[in-house]
N, C-alpha and C positions, 0 to 999 in steps of 0.2 A: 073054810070059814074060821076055825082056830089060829089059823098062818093071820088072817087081815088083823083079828080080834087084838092078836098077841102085837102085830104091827101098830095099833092104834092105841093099846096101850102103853107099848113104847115111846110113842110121840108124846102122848099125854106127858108121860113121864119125865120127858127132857123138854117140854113147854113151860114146865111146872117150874121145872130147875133154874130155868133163865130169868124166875123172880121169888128170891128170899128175904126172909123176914129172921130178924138174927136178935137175939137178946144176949148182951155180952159184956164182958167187963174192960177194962183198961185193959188194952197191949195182947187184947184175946183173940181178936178178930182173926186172925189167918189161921187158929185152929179151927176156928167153927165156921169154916167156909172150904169147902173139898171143891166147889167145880168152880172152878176160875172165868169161866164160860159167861155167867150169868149178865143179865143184862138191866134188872132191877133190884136193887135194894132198899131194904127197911131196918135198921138199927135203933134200939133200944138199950136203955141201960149208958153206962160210963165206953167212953175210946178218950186216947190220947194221940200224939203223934208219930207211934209208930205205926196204927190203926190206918191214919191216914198215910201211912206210906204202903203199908201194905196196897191199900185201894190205886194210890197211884199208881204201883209199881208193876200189881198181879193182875187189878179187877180189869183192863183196858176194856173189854167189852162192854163197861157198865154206861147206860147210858142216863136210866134215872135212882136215883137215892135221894134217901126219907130219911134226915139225922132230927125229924122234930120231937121224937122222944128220948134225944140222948146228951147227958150231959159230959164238955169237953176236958178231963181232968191235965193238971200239969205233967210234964212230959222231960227229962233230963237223958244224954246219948251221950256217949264218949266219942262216938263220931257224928257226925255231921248228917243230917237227912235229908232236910232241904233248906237250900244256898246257901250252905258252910253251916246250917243254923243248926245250936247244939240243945238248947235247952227251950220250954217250952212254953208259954203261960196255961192257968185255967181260961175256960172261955173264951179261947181265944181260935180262931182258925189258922193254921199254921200258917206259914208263908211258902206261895208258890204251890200248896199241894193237891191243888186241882189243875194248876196250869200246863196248858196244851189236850186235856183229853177228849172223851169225843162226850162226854155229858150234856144233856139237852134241858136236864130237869133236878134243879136242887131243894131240897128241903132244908131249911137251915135248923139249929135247935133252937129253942126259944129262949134258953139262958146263955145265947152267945151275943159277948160282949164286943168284939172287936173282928174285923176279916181281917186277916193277915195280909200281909205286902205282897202282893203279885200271885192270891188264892186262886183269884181266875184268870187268872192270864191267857189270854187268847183261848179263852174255849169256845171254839166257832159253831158249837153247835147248841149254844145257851140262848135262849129266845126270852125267857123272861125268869126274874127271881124273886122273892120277896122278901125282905130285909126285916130280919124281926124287930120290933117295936124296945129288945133289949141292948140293942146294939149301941154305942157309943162311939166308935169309931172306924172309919172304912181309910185302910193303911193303904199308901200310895203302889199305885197300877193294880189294886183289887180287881179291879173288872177290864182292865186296859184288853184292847183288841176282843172284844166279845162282839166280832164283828152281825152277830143277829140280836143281839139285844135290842129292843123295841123301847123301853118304857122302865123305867126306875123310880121309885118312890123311898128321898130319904126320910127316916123317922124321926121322928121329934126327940127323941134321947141322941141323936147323931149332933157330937159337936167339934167335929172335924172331917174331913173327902181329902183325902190324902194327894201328895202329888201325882197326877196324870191317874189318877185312880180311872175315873171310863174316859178315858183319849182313848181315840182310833177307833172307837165303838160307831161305826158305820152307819149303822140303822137305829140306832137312837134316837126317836123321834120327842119324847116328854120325861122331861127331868121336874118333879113337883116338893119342893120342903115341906115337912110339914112342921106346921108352928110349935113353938117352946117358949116357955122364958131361959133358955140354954141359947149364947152366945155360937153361931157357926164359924167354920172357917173354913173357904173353896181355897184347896190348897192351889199353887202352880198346875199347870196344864190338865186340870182335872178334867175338862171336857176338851183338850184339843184337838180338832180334825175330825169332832162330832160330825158328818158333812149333812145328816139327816136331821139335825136337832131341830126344830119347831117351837116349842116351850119350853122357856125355863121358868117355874115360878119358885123365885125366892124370896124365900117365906121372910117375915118382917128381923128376924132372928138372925139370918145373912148378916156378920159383920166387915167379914174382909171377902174380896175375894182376888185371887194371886195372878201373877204373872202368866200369861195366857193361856188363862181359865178357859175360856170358848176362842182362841185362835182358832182360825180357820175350819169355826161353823160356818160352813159357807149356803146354806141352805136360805133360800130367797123370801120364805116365811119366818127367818129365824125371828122372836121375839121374846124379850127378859122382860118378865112381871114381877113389876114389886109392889108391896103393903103401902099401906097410909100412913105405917110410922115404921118406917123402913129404917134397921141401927148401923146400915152402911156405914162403915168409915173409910174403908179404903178398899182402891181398886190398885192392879197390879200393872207395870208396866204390858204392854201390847194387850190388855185382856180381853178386848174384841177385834183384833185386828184382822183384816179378812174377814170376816164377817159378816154374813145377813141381815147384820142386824138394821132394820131404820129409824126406829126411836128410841131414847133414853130420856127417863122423865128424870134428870136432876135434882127436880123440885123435889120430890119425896125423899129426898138424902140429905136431912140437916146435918147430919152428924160430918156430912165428907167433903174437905179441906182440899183436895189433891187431884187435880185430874194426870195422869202421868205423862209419862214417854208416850206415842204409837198406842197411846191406850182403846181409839177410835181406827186407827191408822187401816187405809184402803177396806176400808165397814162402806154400806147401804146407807148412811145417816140421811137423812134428808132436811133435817134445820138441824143447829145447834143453838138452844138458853141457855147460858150461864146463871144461875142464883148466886145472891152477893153472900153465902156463906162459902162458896168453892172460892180459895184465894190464890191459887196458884195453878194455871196451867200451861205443862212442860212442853217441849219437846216435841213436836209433829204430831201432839194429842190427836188432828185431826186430819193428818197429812194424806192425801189422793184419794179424798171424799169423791168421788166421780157424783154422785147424785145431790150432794150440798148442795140447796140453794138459799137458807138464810143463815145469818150468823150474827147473834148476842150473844157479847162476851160481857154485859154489864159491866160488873165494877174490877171485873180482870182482862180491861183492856191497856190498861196502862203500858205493857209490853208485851209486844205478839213475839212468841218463842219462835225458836230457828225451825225453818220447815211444816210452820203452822200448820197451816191452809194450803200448801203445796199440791198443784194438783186437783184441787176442787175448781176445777174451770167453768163449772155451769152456777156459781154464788153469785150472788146480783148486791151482793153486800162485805164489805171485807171486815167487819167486827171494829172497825178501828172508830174512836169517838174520840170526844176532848180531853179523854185522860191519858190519850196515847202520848207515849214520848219516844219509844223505840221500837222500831220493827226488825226481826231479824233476821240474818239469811235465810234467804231461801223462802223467805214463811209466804208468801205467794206468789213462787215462782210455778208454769204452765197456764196462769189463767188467760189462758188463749180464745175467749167470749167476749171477755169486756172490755170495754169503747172509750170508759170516763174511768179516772182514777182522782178519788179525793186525799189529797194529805193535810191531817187535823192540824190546828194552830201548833201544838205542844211536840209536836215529833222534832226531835234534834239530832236522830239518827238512823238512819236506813243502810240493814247488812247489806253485806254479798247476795249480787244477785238476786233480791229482795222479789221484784216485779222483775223479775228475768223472760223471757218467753211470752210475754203479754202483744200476742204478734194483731191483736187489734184495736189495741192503742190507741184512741186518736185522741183524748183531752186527760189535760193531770192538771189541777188544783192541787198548788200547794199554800195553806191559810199562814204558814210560818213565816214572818216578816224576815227571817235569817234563815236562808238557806240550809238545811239539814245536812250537815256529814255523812258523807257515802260512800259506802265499802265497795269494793271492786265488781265491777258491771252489774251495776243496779239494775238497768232499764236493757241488759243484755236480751239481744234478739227482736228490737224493734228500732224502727228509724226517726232517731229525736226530731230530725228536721220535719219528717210531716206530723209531726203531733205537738199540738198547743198546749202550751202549758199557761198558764195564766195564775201571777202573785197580785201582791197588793201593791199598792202605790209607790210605796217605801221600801220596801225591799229591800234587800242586799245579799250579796254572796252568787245570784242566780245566774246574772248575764257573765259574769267572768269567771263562775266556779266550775268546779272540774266534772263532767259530764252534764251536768244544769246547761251550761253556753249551748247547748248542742240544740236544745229545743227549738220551736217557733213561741214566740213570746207575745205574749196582751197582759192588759192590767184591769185588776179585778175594778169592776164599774164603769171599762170603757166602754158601754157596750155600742157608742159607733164607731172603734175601732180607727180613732186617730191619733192617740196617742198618751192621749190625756184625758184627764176626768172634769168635765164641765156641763153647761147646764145642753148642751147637743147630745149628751148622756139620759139624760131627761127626756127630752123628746124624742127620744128613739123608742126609750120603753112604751112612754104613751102611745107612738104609733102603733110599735107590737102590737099593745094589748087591744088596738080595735082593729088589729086583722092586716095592718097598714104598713108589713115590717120592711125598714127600709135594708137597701142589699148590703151592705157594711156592716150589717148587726149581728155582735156577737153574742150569743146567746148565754155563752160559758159567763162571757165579761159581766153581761148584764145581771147575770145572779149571785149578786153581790153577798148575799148569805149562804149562798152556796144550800139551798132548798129545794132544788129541780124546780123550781116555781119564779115564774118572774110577775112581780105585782105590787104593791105599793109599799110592803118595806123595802124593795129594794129601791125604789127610790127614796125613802127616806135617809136609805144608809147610802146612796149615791150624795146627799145635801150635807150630812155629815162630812161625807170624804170634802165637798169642796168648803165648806167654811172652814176644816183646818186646815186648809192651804192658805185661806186667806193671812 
């Protein structure tokens, strides 16, 4: 009975081991810790960075630690501790010196100001942390690869997330700001390859957010919440591309100027608004939209950038209006859905391959009396001769200009299609519209305002065309 007794309080005794509770000063910690075993800690009192080297280098069994009663004093090495880093701030967590262990469970102190650059770097066994409320800054790849993180809450003294700070964070499902009068800043790839993320809510504070920030959330609930006075100013080139995302309210971003590169680019969108304070947008902003189907560029339609809309083959709209004047390569090349293609009065020039691949083609409206200059294989990958293209009366440039000649050709108001605009143009519509349409009627011709609608303006504007010919 003494042999079990003595057996069970041996266990006790090395159960007990595996969780200590340590009161210590700067640079103390590896003498008042004998069994390296341990597998919980509690720290109190002052450490610095060689404290936390110690931990990284000896404690490896550790899986949860308690720094909430300890404050982080400055730290200076004539060598190097961790990534070349020689010296050290207060309150500051070092850099790298949690990264890769098997830690599941952190207590942060309460007076720490900053996570150092890559503190957690891949520690895959971190499920969730809490970020004290004194924190100011989370320094780039802080939490990169913490492939079980679920759930992060930044605090309202937080006025920077460094570059790729949680990329790769797998299971990341709610990213929540909490509100400030403190200016943010989502640095570069701070969430990229989130592939779990679900909620972002950035908080009205959000100013910038970088270069792809949430690339390749590709999570099919992903969605960004923002405030009713959202100080948005900029987003960063690709910074949803790939992406989950399907909505983006604009409208709550007075303050932002810039839609960028790929900044939508192969995203879930499903409509895009433009508000007339957005004045410029770049580059494939919303390039192989597979889910687009509307598009308001209001008052930045004036030129659709290269590689626009490329790709969004299911839009029943292509953003372009009477302020358009340039379209540019490529900007909706694949829309391999649509039938009618309108080109506004003002366009004077269409890139390379602009409507390339439009392989169902069958009507284009161009309203420009002077045929548009056009960059190499515009209308590449469909057959001009079976597709109607239909100008105005006057016209020029069309029937002898270089890929134009190629079309099948009508004039806008012929709509019976003989050649010319007269009052047999009139009685055609009239038949139309009581059900009566005779077989020469061209429908395209006849919708002289170009309104999917045929009905008595256009015959008003059919009586205009013939009095100034008179």
């Amino acid at each position: 009975m003494r042999i079990v007794y003595s057996l069970i309080a041996l266990c006790l005794t090395a159960f007990n081991a595996l969780a200590v509770t340590i009161e210590s000063a700067s640079g103390q910690l590896a003498s008042n810790i004998s069994d390296k075993s341990i597998t919980e800690l509690t720290v109190t009192g002052t450490i610095n960075a060689a404290d936390f080297k110690f931990i990284a280098d000896e404690l490896t069994a550790l899986e949860s630690l308690n720094l909430s009663g300890v404050t982080i004093t400055a730290y200076s090495s004539t060598k190097a501790l961790f990534a070349n880093a020689r010296t050290f701030d207060d309150n500051t967590l070092p850099v790298g010196c949690f990264a890769n262990s098997a830690l599941t469970s952190v207590t942060l102190p309460s007076s720490l100001s900053v996570i150092g650059e890559g503190a957690f770097l891949s520690c895959n066994g971190l499920t969730s942390i809490v970020i004290p409320e004194s924190v100011d800054s989370i320094a780039p790849y802080a939490f990169s690869a913490c492939e079980k993180l679920s759930a992060i809450t930044i605090p309202a003294m937080v006025r920077e997330i460094g570059t790729g700070a949680f990329s790769h964070c797998t299971s990341l499902a709610s990213v929540t700001i909490e509100e400030n009068d403190e200016d943010l800043t989502i640095g570069d790839e701070a969430f990229y390859g989130c592939t779990a993320l679900a909620n972002a809510k950035l908080a009205n504070r959000t100013k910038s957010i970088g270069k792809s920030a949430f690339c390749d959330c590709t999570n099919a609930s992903f969605a960004v919440v923002l405030g009713n006075a959202s100080r948005l100013s900029s987003i960063g080139e690709s910074a949803f591309q790939n992406s989950g995302i399907k909505a983006f309210d604009f409208s709550r971003c007075p303050n932002l100027k810039v839609i960028p590169q790929y900044a939508f680019a192969s995203s879930k969108l499903t409509s895009v608004s433009i508000p007339d304070n957005i004045t410029f947008v770049a580059e494939g902003a919303f390039f192989n939209n597979a889910n687009l189907a509307s598009i308001d560029l209001a008052n930045n339609s004036a030129s659709i950038a290269k590689l626009q809309f490329a790709g969004c083959n299911l839009a029943q709209n292509t953003g372009m209006t009477d302020q358009t004047t340039e379209v540019g390569e490529y900007a909706y090349y694949g829309w391999n859905q649509i039938e009618k293609l309108i080109i506004p009065e003002n366009v004077s020039h269409i890139g390379d391959y602009a409507f390339g691949n439009m392989s169902q083609l069958a009507k284009v409206t161009s309203m420009n009396p002077s045929a548009p200059s056009l960059g190499e294989a515009v209308f590449n990958g469909i057959t001009p001769a079976s597709v109607l293209l239909t100008t105005k009366i006057a016209s020029t440039g069309y029937k002898d200009g270089d890929q134009w000649r190629d079309f099948t050709f009508t004039i806008n108001g012929d709509a019976s299609n003989n050649g010319s605009i007269n009052v047999n143009d009139i009685t055609a519509i009239i038949s139309h519209k009581k059900g009566k349409t005779p077989t020469n009627f061209l429908f395209e011709a006849a919708d002289v305002n170009v309104d999917n609608v045929i009905d008595d303006y256009d015959i008003s504007d059919i009586v205009d065309i013939i009095s100034k010919q008179r």
